[in-house]
Structure formats: structure tokens, C-alpha cells
Backbone bond lengths (Angstrom), bond angles and torsions (degrees), N, CA, C in turn:
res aa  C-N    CA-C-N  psi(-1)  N-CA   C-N-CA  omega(-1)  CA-C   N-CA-C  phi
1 X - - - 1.452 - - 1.528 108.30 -
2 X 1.078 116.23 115.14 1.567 117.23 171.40 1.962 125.07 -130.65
3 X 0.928 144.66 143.58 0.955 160.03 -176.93 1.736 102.31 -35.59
4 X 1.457 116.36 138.29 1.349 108.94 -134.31 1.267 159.27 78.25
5 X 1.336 112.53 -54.31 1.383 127.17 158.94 1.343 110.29 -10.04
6 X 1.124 118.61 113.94 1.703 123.78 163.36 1.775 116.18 -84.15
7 X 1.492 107.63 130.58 1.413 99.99 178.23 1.300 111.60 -83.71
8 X 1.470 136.80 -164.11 1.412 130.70 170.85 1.543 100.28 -80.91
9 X 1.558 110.75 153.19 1.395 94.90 172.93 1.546 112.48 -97.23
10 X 1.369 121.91 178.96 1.752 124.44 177.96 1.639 82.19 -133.55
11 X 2.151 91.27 137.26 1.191 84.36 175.45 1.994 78.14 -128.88
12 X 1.312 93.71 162.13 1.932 93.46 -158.23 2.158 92.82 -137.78
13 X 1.403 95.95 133.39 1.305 89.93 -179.65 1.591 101.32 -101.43
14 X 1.106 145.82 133.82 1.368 159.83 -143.86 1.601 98.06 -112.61
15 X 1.274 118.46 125.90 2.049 104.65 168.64 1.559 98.81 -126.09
16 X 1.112 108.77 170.50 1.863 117.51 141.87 1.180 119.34 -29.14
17 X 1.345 108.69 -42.26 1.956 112.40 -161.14 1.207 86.75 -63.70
18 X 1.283 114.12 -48.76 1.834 131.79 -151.53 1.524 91.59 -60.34
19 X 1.129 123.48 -40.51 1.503 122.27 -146.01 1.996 89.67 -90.23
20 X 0.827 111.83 -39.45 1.199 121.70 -157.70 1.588 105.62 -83.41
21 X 1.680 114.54 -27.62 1.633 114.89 143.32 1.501 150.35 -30.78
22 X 1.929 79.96 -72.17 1.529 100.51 158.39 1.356 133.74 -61.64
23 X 1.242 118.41 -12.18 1.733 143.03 -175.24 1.391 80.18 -71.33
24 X 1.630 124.88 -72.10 1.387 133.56 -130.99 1.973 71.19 -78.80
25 X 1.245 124.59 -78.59 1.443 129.79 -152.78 1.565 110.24 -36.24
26 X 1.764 117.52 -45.61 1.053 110.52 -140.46 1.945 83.37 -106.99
27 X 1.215 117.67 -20.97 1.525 116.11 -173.26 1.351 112.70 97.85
28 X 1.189 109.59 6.31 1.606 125.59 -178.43 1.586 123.73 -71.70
29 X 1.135 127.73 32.49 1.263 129.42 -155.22 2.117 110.21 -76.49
30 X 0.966 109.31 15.80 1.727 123.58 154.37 1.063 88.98 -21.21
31 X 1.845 127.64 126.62 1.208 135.98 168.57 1.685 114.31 -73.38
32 X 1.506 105.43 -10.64 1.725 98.75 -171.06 1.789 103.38 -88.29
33 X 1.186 88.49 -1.57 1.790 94.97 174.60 1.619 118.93 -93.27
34 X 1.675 93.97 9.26 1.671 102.73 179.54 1.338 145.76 179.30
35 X 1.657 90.37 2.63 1.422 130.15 150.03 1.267 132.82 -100.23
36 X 1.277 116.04 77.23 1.699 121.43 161.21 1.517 122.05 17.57
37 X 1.715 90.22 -77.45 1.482 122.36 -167.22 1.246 104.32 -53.61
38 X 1.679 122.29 -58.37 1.047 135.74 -153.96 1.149 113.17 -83.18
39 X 1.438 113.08 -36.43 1.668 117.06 163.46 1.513 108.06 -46.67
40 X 0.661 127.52 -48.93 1.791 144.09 -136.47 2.150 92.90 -94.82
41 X 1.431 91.54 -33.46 1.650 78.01 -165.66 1.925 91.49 -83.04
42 X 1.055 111.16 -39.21 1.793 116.33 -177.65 1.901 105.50 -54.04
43 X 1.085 98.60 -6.68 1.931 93.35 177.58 1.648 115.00 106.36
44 X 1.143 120.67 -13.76 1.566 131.94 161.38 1.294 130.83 -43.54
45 X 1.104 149.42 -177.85 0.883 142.49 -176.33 1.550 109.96 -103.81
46 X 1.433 111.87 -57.50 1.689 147.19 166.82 1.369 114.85 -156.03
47 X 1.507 95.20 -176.41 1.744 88.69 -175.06 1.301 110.57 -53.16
48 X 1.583 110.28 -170.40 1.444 110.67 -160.57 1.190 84.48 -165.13
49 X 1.633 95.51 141.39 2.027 104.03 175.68 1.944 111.73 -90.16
50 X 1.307 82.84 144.54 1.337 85.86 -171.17 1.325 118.95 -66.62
51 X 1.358 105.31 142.17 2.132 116.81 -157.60 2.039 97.82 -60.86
52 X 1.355 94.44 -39.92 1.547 89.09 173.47 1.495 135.38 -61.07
53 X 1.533 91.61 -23.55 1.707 97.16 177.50 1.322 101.21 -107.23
54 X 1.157 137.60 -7.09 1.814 125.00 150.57 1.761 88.97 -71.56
55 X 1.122 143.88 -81.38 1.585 123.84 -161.07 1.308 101.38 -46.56
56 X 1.675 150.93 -49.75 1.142 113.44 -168.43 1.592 122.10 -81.83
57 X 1.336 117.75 18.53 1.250 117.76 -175.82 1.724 104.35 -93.56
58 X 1.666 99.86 -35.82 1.541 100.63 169.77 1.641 109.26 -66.51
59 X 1.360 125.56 -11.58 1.093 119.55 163.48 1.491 119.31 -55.07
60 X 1.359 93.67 -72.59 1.559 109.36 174.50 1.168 125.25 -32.85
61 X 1.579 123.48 -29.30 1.513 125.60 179.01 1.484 97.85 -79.31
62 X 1.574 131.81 -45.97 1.298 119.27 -179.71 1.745 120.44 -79.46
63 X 1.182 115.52 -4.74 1.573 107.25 166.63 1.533 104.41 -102.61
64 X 1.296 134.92 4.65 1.687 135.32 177.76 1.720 72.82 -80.85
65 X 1.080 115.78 -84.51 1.754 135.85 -162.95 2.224 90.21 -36.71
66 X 1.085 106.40 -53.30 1.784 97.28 -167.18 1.202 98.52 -69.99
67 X 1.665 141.25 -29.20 1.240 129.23 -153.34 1.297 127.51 76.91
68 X 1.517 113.44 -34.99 1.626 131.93 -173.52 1.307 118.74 -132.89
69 X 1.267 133.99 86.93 1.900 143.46 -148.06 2.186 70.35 -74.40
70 X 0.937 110.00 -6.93 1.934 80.08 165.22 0.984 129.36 -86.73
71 X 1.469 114.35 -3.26 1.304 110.12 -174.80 1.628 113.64 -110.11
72 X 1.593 112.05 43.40 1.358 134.08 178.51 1.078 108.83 -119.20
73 X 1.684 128.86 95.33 1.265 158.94 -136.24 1.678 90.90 -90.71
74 X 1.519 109.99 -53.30 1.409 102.48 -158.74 1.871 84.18 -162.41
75 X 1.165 97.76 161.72 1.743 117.22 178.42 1.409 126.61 -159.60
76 X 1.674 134.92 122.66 0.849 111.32 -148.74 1.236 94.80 -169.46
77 X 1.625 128.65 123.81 1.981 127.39 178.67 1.107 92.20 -145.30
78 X 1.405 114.20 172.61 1.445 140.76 -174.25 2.041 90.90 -135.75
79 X 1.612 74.42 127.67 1.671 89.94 172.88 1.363 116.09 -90.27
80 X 1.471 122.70 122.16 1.290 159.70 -138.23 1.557 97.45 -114.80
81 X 0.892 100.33 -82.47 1.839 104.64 -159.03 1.513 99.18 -138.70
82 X 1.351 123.10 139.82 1.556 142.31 -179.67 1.613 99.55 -57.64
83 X 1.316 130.27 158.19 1.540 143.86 166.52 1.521 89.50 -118.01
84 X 1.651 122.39 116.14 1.479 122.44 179.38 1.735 73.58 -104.66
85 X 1.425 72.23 155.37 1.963 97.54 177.08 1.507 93.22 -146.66
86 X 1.786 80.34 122.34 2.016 93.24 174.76 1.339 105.87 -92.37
87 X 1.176 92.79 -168.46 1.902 101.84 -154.95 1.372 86.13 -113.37
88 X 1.194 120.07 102.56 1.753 145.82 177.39 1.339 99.27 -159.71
89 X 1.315 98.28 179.51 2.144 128.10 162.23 1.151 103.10 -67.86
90 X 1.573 122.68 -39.46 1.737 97.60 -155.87 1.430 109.82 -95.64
91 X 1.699 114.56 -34.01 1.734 125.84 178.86 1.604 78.07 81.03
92 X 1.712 84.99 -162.82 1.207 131.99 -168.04 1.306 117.01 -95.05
93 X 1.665 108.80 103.01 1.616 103.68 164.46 1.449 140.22 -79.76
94 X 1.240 108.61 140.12 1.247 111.96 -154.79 1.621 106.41 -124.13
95 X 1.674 117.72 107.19 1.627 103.48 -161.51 1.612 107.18 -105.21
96 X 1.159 118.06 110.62 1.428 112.72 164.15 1.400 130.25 -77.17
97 X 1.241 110.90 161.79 1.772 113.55 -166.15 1.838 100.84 -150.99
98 X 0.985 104.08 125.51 1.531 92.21 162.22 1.577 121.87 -137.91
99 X 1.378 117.25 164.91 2.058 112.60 -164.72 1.929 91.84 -146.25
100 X 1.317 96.89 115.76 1.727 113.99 157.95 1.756 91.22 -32.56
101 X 1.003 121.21 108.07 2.029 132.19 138.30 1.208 106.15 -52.77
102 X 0.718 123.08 -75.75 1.835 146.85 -123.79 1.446 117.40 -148.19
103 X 1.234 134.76 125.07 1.351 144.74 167.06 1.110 113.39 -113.63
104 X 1.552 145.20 115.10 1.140 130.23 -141.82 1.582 104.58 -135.30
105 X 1.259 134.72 134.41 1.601 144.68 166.30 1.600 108.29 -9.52
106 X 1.285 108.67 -59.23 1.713 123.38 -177.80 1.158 113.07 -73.15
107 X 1.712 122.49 28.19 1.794 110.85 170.37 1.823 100.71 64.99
108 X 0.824 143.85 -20.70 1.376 124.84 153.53 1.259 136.29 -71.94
109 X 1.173 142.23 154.38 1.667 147.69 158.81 1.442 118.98 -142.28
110 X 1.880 85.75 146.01 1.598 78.01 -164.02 1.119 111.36 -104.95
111 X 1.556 132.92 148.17 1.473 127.81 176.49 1.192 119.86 -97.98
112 X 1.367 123.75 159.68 1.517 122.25 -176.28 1.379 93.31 -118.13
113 X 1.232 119.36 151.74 1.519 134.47 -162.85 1.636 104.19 -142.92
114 X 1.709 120.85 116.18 0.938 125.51 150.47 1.067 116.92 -91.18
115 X 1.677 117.27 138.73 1.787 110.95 172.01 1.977 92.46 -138.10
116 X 1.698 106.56 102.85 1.429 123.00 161.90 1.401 125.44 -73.29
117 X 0.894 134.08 138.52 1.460 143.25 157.30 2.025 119.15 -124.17
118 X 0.698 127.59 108.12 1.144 146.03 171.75 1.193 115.44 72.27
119 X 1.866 110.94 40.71 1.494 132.96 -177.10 1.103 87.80 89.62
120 X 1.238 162.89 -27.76 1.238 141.88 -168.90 1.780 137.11 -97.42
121 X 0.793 124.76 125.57 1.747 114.68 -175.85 1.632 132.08 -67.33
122 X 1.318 109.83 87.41 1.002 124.22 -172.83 1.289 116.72 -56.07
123 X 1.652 129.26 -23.77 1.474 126.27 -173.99 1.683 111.81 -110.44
124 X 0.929 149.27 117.32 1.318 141.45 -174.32 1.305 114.30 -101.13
125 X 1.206 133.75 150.44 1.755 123.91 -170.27 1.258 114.33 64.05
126 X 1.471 134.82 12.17 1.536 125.56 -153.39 1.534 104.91 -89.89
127 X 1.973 110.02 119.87 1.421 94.02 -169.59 1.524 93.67 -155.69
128 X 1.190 123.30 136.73 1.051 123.72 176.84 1.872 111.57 -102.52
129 X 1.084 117.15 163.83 1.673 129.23 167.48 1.408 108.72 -125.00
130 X 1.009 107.24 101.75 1.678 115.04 175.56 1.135 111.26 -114.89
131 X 1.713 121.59 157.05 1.306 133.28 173.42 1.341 134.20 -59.55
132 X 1.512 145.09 99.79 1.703 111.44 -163.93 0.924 110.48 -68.50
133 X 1.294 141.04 -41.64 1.384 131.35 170.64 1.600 141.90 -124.20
């Protein structure tokens, strides 16, 4: 593992169904995560996927890549910009990318994680500390 290193990227198509999962999973039932209307009257565009399930998807690209979600020391983004997901089959794509920062004395390194949606970077600060071995 060395500085640079590109991981594989995950690119994830986002729907309603999706949104309407994570509602039930996470207890999140925020109407702008699934009401049209209601999105739309609060200043939004449309619904919008929830910032937690765009961060755990950038998860998902770094524990596919570790093999072992244990060896994710620490995880941590600042939400940037909303992912609206229209009401179709395909939603909203959302492309993650991530690059070795840092290789560090203590067997850890840290990764930097882009996650775009409609050219734009929805996660800011997004960085994980994982174990190298």
C-alpha cells in the first residue's frame, strides 16, 4: 500500500425504494427523504437521499476494497451537497473514488474518498483510517 494508490471505485444507483428502506432501517422517516411535495415546499429540489446512506455507501467501497469492515479504524465526512433522487428505475448516481493519503508508522493509512453525484462532490472531508494489515 503506498501513497496514491487508487482503490476500485463503486458507482451505486440510489432509488425511492432505497430511500424508503433506509427510512424503515435507520428510523429516519424525514419527509424530504420521501415526499415530493414536501421536499419541494422546504426549498429542495426533490427528495433527497439520506447524507447517512450516501456516507455508508462510501463505506462500502472501502470495506469491498479491505475485505474486513474491521479493519476500519475510524470514518468520517461532512455533508456537502444533497443527492436528489427522482422518481424513476434508475435514481441518482452516485460515483465513489478513493486514493491512499497517508501511510502511517502505526500500520494504518488513511484514505481519501470522493463520492460525486451529478459532477459534483457531495461528501467533503471524506476519509477513512484503516488497518494495513
Amino acid at each position: 500500500m503506498n501513497v496514491g494508490d487508487e482503490l476500485p471505485g463503486l458507482s451505486v444507483h440510489v432509488t425511492r425504494d432505497q430511500l424508503v428502506r433506509y427510512a424503515g432501517a435507520s428510523l429516519d422517516f424525514n419527509p424530504i427523504h420521501w415526499n415530493e411535495r414536501f421536499a419541494t415546499e422546504v426549498g429542495l429540489p426533490n427528495v433527497i437521499a439520506h447524507g447517512m446512506l450516501t456516507m455508508a455507501l462510501g463505506g462500502r467501497m472501502i470495506s469491498d476494497w479491505l475485505g474486513d469492515p474491521g479493519r476500519v479504524v475510524e470514518y468520517g465526512v461532512r455533508f456537502t451537497r444533497p443527492v436528489v433522487v427522482p422518481d424513476d428505475a434508475e435514481g441518482a448516481l452516485v460515483e465513489f473514488t478513493g486514493k491512499i493519503g497517508e501511510v502511517r508508522d502505526d500500520g494504518t493509512a488513511r484514505v481519501d474518498i470522493t463520492a460525486k453525484f451529478d459532477g459534483k462532490t457531495v461528501l467533503g472531508k471524506a476519509q477513512a483510517v484503516v488497518r494495513v494489515a
